[in-house]
GUMAR-16646 format. One record per residue: z, x, y of N, C-alpha, C, CB in turn; residue in one letter. Coordinates in nm, 2 decimals, decimal comma. Last residue first. Glycine has a CB too. Layout:
<atoms>
> Z	X	Y	Z	X	Y	Z	X	Y	Z	X	Y	A
...
</atoms>
This chain:
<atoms>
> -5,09	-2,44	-3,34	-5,06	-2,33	-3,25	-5,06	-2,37	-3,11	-5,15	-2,21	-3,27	X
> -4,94	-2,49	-3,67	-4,99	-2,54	-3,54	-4,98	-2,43	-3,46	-4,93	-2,65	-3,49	X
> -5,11	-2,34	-4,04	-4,94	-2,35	-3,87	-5,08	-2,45	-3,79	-4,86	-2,09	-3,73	X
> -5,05	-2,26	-4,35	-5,12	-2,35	-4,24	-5,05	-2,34	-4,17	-5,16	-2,47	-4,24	X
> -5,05	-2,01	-4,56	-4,97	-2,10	-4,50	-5,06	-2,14	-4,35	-4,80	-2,03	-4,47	X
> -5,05	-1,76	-4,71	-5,18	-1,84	-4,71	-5,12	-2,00	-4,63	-5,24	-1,86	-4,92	X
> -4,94	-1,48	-4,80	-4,86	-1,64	-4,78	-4,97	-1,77	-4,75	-4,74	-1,63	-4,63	X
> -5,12	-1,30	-4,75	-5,06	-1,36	-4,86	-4,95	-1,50	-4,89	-5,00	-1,26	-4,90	X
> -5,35	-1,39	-4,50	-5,29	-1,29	-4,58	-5,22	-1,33	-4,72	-5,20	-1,23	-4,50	X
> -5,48	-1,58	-4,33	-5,57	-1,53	-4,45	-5,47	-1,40	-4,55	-5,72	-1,44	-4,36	X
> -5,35	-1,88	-4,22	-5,32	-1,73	-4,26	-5,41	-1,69	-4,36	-5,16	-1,70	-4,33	X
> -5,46	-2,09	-3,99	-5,45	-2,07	-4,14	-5,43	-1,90	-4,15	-5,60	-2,13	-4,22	X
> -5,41	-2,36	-3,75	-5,45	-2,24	-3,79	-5,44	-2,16	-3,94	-5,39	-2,18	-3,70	X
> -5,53	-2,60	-3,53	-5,44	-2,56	-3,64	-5,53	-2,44	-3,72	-5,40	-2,71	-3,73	X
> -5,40	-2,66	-3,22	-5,51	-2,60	-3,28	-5,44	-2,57	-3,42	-5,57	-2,47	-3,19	X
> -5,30	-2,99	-3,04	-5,23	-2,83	-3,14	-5,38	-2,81	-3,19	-5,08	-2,85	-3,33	X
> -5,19	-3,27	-3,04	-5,24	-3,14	-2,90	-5,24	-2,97	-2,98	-5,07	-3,14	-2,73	X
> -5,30	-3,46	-3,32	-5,13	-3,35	-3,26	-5,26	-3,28	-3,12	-5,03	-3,13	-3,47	X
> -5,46	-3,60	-3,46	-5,39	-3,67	-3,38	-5,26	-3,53	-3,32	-5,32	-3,82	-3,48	X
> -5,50	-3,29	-3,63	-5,58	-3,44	-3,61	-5,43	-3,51	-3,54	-5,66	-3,54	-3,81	X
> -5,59	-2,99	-3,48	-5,46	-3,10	-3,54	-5,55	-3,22	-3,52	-5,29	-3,11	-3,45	X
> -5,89	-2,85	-3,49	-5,79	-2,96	-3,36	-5,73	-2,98	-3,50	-5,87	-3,14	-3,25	X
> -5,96	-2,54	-3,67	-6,00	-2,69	-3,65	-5,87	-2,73	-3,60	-6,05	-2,79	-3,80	X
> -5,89	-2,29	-3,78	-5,96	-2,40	-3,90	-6,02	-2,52	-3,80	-5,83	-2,48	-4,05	X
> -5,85	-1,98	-3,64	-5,87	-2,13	-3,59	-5,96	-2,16	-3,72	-5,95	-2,16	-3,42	X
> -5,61	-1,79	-3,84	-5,75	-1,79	-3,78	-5,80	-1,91	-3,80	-5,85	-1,70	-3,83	X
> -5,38	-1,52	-3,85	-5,39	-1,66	-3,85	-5,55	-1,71	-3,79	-5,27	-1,71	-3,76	X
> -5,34	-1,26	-4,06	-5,39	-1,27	-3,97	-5,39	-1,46	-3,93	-5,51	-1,17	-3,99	X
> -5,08	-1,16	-4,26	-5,23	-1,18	-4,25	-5,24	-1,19	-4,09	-5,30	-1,33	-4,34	X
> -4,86	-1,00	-4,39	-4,92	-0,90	-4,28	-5,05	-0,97	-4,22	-4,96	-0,75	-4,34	X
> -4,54	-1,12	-4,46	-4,73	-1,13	-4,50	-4,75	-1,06	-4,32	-4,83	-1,38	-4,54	X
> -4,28	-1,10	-4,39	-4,32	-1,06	-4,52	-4,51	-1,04	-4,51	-4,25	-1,21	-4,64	X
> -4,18	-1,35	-4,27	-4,20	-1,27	-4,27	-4,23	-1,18	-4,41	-4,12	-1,26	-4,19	X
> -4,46	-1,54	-4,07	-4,41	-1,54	-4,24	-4,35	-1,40	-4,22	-4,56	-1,54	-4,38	X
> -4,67	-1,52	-3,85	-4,50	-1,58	-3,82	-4,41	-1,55	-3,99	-4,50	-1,80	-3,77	X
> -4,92	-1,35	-3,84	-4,88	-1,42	-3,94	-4,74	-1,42	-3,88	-4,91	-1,37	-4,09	X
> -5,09	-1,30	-3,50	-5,06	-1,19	-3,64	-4,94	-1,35	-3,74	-4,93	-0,97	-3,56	X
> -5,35	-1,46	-3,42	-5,23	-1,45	-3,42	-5,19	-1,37	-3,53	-5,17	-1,55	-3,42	X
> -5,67	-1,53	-3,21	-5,63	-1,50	-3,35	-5,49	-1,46	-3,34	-5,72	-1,39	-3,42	X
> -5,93	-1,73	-3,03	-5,78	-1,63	-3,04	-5,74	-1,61	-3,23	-5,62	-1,75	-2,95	X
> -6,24	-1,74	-3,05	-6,13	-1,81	-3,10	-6,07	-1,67	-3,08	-6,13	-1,89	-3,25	X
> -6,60	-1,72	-2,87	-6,49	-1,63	-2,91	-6,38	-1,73	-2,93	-6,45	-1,52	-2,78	X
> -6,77	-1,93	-2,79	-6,83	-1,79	-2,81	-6,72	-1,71	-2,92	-6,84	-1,70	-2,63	X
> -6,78	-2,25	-2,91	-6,71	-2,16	-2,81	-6,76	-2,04	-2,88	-6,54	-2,17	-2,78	X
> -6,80	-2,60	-2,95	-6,84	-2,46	-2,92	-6,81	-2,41	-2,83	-6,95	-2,44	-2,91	X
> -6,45	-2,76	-3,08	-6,57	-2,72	-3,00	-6,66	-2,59	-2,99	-6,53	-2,74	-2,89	X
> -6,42	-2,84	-3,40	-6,40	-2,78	-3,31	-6,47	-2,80	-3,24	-6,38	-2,70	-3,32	X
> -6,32	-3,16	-3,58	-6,38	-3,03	-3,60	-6,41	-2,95	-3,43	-6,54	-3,05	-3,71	X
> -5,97	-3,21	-3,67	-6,10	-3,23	-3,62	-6,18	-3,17	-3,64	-6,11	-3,25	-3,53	X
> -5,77	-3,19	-3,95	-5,80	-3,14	-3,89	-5,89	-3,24	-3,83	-5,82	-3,04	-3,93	X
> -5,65	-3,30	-4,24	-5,57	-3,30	-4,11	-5,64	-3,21	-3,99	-5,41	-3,25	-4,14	X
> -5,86	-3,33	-4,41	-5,70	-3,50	-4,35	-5,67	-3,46	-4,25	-5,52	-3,54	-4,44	X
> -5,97	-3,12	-4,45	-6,07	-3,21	-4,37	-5,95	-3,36	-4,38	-6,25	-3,23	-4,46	X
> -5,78	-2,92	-4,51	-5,88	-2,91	-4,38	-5,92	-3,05	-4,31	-6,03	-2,83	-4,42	X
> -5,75	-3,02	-4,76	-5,64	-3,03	-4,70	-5,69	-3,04	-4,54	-5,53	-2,91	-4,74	X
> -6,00	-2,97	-4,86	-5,99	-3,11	-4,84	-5,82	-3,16	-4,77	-6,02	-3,16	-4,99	X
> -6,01	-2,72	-4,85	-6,11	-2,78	-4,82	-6,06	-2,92	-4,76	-6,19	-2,78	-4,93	X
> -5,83	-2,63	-5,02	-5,78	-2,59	-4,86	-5,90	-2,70	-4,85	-5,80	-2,40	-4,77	X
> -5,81	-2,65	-5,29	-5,77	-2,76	-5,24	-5,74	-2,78	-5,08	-5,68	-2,80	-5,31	X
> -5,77	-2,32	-5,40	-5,83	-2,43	-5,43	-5,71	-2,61	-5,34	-5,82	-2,41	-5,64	X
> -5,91	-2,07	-5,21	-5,82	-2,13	-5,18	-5,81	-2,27	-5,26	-5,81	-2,12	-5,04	X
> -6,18	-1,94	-5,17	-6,04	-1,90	-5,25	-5,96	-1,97	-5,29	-5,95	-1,84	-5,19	X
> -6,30	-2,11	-4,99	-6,37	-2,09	-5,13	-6,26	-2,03	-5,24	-6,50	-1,99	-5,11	X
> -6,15	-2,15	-4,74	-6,18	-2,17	-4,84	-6,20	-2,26	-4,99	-6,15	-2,13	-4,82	X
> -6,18	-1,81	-4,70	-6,03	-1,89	-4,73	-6,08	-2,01	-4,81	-5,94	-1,94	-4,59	X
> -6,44	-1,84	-4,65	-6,40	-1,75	-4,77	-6,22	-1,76	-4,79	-6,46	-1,59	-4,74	X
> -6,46	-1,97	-4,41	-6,54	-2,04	-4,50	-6,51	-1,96	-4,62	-6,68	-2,06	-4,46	X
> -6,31	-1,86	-4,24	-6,25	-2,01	-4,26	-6,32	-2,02	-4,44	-6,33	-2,17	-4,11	X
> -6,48	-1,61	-4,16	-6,32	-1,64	-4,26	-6,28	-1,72	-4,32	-6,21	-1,66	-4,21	X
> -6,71	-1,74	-4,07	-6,70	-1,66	-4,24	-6,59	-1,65	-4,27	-6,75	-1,52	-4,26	X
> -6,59	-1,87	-3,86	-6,63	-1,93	-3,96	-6,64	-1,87	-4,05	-6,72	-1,98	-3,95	X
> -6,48	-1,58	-3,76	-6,41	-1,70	-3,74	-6,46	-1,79	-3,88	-6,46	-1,78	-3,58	X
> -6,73	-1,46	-3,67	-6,71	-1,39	-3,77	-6,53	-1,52	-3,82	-6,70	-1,19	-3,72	X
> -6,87	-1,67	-3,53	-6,93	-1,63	-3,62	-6,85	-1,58	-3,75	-7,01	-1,55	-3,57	X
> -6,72	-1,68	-3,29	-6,72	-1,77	-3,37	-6,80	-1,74	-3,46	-6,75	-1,88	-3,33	X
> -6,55	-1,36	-3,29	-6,65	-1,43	-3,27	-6,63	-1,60	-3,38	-6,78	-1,32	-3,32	X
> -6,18	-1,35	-3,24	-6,28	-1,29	-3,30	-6,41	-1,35	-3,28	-6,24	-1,29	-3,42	X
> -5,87	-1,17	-3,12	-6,01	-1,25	-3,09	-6,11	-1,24	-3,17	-6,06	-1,22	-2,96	X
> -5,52	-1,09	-3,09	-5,65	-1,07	-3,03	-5,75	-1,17	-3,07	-5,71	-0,95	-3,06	X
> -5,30	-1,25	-3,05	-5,29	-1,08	-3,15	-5,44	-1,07	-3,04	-5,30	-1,06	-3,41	X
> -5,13	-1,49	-2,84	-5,26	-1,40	-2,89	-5,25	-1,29	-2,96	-5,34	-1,34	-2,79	X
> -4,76	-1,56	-2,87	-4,93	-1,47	-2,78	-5,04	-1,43	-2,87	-4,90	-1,31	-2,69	X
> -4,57	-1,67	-3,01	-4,70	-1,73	-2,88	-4,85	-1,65	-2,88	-4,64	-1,70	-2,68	X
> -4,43	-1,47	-3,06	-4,53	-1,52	-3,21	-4,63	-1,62	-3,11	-4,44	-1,63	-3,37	X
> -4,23	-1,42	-2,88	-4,35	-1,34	-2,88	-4,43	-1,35	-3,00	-4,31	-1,22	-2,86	X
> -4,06	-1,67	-2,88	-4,19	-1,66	-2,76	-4,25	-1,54	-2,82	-4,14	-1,63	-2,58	X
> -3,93	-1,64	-3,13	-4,04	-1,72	-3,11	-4,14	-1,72	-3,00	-3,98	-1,82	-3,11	X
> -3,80	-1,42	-3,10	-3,90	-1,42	-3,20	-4,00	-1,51	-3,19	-3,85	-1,42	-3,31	X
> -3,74	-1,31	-2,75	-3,69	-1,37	-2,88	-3,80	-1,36	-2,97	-3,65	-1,51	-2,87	X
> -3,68	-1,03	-2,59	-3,77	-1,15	-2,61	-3,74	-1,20	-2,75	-3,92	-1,10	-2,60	X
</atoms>
């Protein structure tokens, strides 16, 4: 399996609860995620549970975790909470 089909799949799942406390302490870390969030994102739908991805970077061990729709893209856009701190489409 190549590298790219197996960075597809799901790592696993987290509550929309515990989802937003990520988003919302990335961030507060993070100077200028806020406003990078709000050019290029929508805001989401309600849902119980968001997928989560282990980090495509090699090198960072974070975790990727739903910020919000790609604005104009079919894509969920997602944010690394580890050290590379890098935005993806998913």
């Amino acid at each position: 399996m190549t590298s790219n089909v197996g960075q597809n799949y799901p790592y696993s799942s987290e509550t929309e609860a515990d989802r937003a406390a990520r988003i919302g302490s990335l961030v507060g870390a993070q100077a200028g995620l806020a406003d990078k969030l709000a050019a290029e994102t929508t805001p989401l739908d309600e849902r119980e549970r968001w997928w989560t991805w282990k980090c495509p970077t090699a090198g960072c061990a974070g975790i990727l975790h739903v910020a919000g729709y790609a604005r104009d893209l079919h894509a969920v856009y997602v944010i690394c909470d580890g050290t590379c701190a890098k935005s993806f489409l998913r």
